[in-house]
C-alpha positions, 0 to 999 in steps of 0.5 A: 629740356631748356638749352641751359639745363643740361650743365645743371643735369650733369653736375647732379648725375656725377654727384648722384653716382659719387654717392652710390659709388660710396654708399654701397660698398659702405652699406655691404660692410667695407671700410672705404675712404671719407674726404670728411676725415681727411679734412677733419684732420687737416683742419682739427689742428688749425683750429684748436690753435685758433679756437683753443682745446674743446670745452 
């Protein structure tokens, strides 16, 4: 493995167990946390006072 590789190799270890961390217990039936739903609920608000309601 080149000198430079092993940031990149890393970064996609810890993004890949995140994911499987998140997914199993997700796949076996428990309601677990999303970031997307915080964000959308952060940001759902901005941008209806930005866009307008929904069409």
């Amino acid at each position: 493995m080149r000198r430079q590789s092993w940031r990149e190799l890393l970064a996609f270890v810890i993004m890949s167990l995140a994911a499987l961390g998140l997914s199993v217990p997700w796949s076996l039936g428990h309601k677990i946390f999303f970031p997307s739903e915080a964000l959308i609920k952060f940001f759902e608000p901005w941008a209806r006072l930005l866009l307008g309601p929904p069409e």
